[in-house]
C-alpha positions in Angstrom: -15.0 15.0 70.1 -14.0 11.7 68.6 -10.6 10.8 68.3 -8.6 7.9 66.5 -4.9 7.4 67.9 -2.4 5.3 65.9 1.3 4.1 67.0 2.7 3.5 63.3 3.2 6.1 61.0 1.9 4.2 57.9 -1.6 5.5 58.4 -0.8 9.4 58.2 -0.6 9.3 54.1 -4.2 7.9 54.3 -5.8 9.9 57.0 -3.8 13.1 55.2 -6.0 12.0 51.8 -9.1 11.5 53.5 -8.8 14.6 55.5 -8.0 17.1 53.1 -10.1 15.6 49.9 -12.9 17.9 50.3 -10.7 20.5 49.9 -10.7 19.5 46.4 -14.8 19.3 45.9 -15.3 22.3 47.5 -12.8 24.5 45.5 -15.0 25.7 43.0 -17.3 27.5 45.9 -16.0 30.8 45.6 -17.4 30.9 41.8 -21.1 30.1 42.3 -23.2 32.9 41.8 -23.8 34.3 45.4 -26.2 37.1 45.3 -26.8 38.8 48.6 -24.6 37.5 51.6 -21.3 36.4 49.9 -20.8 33.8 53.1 -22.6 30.3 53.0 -22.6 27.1 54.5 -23.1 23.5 53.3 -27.1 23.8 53.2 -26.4 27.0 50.9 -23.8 25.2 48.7 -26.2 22.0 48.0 -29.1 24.4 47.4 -27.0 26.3 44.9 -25.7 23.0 43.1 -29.5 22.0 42.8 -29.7 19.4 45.7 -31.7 20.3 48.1 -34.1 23.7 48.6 -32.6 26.6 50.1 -34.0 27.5 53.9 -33.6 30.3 55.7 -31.4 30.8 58.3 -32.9 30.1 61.8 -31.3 30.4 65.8 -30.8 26.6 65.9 -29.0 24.4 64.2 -28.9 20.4 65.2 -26.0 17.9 64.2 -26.3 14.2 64.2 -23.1 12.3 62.9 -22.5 8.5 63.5 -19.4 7.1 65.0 -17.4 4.4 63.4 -13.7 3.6 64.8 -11.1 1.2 66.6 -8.4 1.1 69.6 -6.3 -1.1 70.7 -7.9 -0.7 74.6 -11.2 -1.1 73.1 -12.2 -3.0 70.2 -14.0 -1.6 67.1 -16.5 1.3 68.5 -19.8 2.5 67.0 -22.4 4.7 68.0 -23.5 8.4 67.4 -23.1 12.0 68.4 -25.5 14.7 68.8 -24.6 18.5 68.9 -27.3 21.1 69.6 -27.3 24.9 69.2 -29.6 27.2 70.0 -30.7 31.0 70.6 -33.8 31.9 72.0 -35.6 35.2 71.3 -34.7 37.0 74.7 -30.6 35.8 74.8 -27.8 37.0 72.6 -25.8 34.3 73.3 -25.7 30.6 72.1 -26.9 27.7 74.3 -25.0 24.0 73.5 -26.2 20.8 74.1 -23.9 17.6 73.4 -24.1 14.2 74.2 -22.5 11.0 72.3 -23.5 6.8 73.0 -21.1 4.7 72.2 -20.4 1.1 72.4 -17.5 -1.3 71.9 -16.6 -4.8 70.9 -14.8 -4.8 73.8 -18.2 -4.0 76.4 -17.0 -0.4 76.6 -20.0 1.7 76.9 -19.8 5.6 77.1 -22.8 7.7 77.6 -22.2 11.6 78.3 -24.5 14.4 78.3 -23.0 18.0 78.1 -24.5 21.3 78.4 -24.0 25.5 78.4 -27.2 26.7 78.7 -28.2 30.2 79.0 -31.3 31.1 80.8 -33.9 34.3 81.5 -32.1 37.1 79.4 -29.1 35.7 79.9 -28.9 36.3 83.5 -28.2 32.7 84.7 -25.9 30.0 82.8 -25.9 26.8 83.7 -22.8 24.1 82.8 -23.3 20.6 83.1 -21.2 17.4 82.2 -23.2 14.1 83.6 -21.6 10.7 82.1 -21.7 7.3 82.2 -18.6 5.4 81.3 -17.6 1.7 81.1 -14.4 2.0 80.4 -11.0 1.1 79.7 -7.8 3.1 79.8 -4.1 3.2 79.8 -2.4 4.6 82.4 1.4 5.8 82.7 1.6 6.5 86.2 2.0 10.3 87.7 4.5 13.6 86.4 4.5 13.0 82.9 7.9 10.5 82.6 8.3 9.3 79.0 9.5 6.2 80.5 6.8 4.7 82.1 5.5 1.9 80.8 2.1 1.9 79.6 -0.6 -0.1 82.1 -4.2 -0.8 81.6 -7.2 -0.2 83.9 -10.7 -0.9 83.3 -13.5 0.6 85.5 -17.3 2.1 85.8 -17.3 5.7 86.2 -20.6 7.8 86.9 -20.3 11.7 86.6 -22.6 14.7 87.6 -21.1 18.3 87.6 -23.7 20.8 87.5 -23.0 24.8 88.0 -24.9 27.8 88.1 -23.8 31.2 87.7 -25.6 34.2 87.8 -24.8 37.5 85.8 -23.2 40.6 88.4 -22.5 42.8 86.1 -21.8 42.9 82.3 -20.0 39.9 81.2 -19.2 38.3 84.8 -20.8 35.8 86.0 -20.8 34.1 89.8 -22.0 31.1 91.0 -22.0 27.8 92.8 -22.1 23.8 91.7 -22.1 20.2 92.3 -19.8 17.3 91.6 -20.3 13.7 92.0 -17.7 10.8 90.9 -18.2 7.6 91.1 -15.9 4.6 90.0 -16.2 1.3 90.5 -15.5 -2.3 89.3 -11.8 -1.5 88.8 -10.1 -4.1 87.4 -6.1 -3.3 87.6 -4.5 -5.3 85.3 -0.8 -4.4 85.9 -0.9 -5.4 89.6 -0.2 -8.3 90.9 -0.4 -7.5 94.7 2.9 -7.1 96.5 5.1 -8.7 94.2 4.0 -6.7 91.0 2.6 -3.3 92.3 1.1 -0.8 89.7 0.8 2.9 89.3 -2.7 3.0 90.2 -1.8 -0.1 93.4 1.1 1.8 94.3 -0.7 5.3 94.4 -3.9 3.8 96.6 -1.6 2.4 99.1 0.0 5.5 99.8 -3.1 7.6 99.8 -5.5 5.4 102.0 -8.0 4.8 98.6 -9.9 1.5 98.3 -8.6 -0.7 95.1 -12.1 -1.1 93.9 -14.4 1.9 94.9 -13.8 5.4 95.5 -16.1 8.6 95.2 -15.3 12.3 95.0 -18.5 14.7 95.7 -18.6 18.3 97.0 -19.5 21.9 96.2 -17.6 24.4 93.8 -17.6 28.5 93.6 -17.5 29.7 89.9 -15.9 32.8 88.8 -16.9 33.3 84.6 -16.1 36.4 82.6 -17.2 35.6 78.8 -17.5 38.9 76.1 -17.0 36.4 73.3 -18.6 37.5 70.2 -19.9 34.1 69.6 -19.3 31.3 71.8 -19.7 29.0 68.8 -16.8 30.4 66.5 -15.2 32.9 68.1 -13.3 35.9 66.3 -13.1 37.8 69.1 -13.1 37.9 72.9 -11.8 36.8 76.0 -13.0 33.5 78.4 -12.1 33.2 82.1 -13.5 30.5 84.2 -12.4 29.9 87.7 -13.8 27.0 89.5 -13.0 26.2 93.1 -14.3 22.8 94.3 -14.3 21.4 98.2 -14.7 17.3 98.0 -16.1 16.7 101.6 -16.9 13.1 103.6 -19.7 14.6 104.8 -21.3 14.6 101.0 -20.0 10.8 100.3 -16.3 11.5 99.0 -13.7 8.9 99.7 -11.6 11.9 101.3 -11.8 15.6 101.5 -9.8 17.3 99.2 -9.9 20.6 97.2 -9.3 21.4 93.5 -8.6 24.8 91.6 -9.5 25.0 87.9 -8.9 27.6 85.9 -9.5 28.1 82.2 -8.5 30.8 80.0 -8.8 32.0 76.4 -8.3 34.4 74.0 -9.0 35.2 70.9 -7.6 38.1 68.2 -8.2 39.0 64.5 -5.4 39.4 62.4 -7.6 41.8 59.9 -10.4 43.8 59.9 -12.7 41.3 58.1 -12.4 38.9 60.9 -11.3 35.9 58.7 -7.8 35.5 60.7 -7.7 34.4 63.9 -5.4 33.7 66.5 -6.3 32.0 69.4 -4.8 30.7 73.0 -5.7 28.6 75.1 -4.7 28.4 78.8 -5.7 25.3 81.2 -4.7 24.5 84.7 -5.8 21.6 87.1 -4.3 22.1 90.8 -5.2 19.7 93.8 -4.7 22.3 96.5 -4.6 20.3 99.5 -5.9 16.3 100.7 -6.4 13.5 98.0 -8.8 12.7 95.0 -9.0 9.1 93.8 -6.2 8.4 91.2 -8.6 8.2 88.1 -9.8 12.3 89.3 -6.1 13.1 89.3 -5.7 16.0 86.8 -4.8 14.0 83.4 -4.7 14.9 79.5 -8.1 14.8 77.7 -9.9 15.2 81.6 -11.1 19.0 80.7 -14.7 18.8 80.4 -15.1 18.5 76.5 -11.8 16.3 76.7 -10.0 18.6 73.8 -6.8 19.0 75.5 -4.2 17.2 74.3 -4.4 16.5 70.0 -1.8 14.5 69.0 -0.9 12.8 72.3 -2.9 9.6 73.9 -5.3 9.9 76.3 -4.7 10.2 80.0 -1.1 10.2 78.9 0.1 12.1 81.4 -1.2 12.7 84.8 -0.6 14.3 88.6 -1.8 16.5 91.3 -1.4 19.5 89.3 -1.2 20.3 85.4 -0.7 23.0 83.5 -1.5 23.3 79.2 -1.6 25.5 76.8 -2.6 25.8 73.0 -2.3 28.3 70.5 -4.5 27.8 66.8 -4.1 30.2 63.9 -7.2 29.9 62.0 -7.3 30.8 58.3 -9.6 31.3 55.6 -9.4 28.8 52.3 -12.3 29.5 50.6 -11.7 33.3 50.6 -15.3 34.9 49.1 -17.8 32.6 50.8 -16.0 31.1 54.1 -17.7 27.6 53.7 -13.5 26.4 53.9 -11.3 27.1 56.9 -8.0 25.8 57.8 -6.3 25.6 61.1 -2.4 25.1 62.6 -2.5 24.4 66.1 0.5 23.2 68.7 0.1 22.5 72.5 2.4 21.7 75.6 1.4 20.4 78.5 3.2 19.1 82.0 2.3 17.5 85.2 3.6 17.0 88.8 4.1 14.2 91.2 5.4 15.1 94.7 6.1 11.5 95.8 8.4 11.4 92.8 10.1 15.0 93.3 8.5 16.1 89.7 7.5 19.7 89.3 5.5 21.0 86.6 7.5 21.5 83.7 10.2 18.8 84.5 8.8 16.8 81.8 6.9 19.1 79.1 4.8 17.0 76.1 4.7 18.9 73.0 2.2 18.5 69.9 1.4 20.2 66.6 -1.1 19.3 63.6 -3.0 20.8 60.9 -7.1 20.8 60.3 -10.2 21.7 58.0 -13.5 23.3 58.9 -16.0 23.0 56.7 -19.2 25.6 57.9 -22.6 23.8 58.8 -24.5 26.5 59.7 -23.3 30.4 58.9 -26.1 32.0 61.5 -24.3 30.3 64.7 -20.8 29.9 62.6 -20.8 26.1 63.4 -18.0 24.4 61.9 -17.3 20.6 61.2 -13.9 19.9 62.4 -11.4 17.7 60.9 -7.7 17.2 62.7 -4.7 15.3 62.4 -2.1 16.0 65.1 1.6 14.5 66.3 2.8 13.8 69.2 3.6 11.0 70.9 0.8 9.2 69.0 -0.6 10.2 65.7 -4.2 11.1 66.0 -7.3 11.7 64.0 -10.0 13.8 65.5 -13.6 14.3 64.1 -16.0 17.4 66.1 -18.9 19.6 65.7 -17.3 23.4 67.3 -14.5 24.4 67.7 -11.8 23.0 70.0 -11.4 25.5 72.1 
């Protein structure tokens, strides 16, 4: 996903106009003279205006969109995205491959590599998220209070988390994985020693963590149940992941430590042609028991396609546990042909911090928006996503699939 946060409200009008201007070129779809299959996509509506020769549908579908933006942290940013979607002839289900590079005037660098690949039949899926980030980020220290002050940290951060599930029995999958963290060449700087301590200072010193380097690796168990119809778009279905990770010295982490994630979702039509959905989204991040280094500490934006969170900054809030949720009504606009969606989503989310007596939901962050989808390709039901959202920042958010 790429996202553009602003603090002043001046740009909304703008970013409102921009957003929802296709609305107007597309309108006319649902009178072009569809024969056969009355839904299309953008290939099917350029082929029927005379721009470009109609294909047929195939079982992969790849995106490439450039990136083009600006952040206070981190200078103008440019780069490009990649979304890949596939089926092969002996799955039913959708494999995704994503991976953006992006670079800053600032020497940010981000390189990320994200998969859900489904393998022999569909009896083994494998999840991966490998990155590569030079980064830098604001931090507001731990449980979510509105007033802390913002602080900035810069750092190197190198990511593989790899699982593998096999299938049990119908829709449930089981399996194990691996995750590596790696920061370095953290620059904090809000500190100054003793006499100006930061969040990130203040929370090493009472953990035992090194100010510069610190490494989380271990072994997870995965839990998945997934009878989505499509794992694209879906219209209906239900998603349950349950991962359990153990960080261990013995594999090269900082400290030992383990971590409960759980993810769930669900998805409902409101009629029987499928075209309204509602959807709901449930995310937790628990540290169990020990310590993980204060840039692994559960955080908004840290799930692995970093979608939690529209409308409020990055990393805003942060602890040893968090709990979110999200519900998104999606809606048809172009009625006959489907190449126009709409969606209305909201979201709260909370964190804790035990050193600071705050419990999850002492502090809860609320945020709401509005969005278009514009259909790519109709055989996977890929969508291009376009979001504006409020919360404590207003944001713009341009994706390939849905959030959630």
């Amino acid at each position: 996903m790429i996202s553009f946060t602003f603090s002043m409200r001046k740009y909304s009008l703008l970013t409102i106009v921009i957003l929802f201007f296709p609305i107007y070129i597309f309108c006319q779809t649902d009178s072009l003279p569809v024969k056969s299959n009355p839904e299309i996509d953008l290939r099917d509506w350029m082929s029927l205006k005379g721009w470009s020769k109609n294909k047929s549908p195939k079982k992969k579908f790849l995106f490439i969109i450039p990136i083009i933006g600006s952040n206070p942290s981190n200078g103008f940013v440019y780069g490009g995205a990649l979304t890949y979607i596939y089926k092969t002839k002996t799955s039913d289900r959708y494999s995704i491959l994503s991976s953006n590079a992006t670079y800053s005037t600032k020497e940010s660098l981000n390189l990320n590599l994200r998969t859900n690949i489904f393998l022999s039949k569909d009896q083994l899926f494998l999840n991966g998220d490998w990155q590569y980030f030079i980064f830098n980020e604001s931090t507001y220290g731990l449980g979510g209070n509105p007033n802390n002050a913002e602080q900035l940290l810069e750092y190197n951060h190198f990511r593989i988390h790899e699982t593998v599930s096999k299938k049990i029995v119908g829709n449930l999958f089981a399996g194990i994985g691996f995750h590596y963290d790696k920061y370095g060449r953290i620059l904090d700087e809000s500190s100054n020693g003793n006499l100006n301590p930061s969040y990130y200072n203040t929370y090493n010193k009472t953990h035992g963590f090194n100010q510069n380097v610190n490494t989380a690796a271990g072994l997870s168990l995965n839990l998945l149940f997934d009878n989505r119809d499509n794992t694209v778009n879906t219209k209906k279905g239900f998603y349950a992941n349950v991962n359990y990770r153990i960080h261990s010295t013995m594999l090269g982490s900082t400290k030992n430590s383990t971590v409960l994630l759980t993810d769930f979702r669900t998805f409902q039509s409101l009629d029987t042609k499928k075209k309204n959905i509602l959807a709901f989204w449930l995310y937790g991040n628990f540290v169990l028991n020990g310590d993980i280094p204060y840039l692994l500490l559960p955080a908004l934006g840290y799930d692995q396609r970093q979608r939690t969170g529209r409308g409020n900054a990055f990393g805003r809030i942060r602890g040893e546990n968090m709990a979110y949720a999200e519900s998104e009504y999606r809606f048809p606009i172009s009625q006959k042909t489907n190449i126009l969606g709409g969606v209305v989503f909201a979201n709260l989310s909370s964190t804790s911090a035990k050193e600071y007596n705050i419990a999850v939901g002492n502090y809860v962050w609320a945020a709401y928006g509005v969005g278009l989808r514009i259909m790519m390709d109709k055989k996977s039901r890929t969508r291009l996503d376009f979001d504006i959202a409020k919360g404590n920042k207003f944001g713009f958010y341009l994706s390939i699939k849905e959030t959630f």
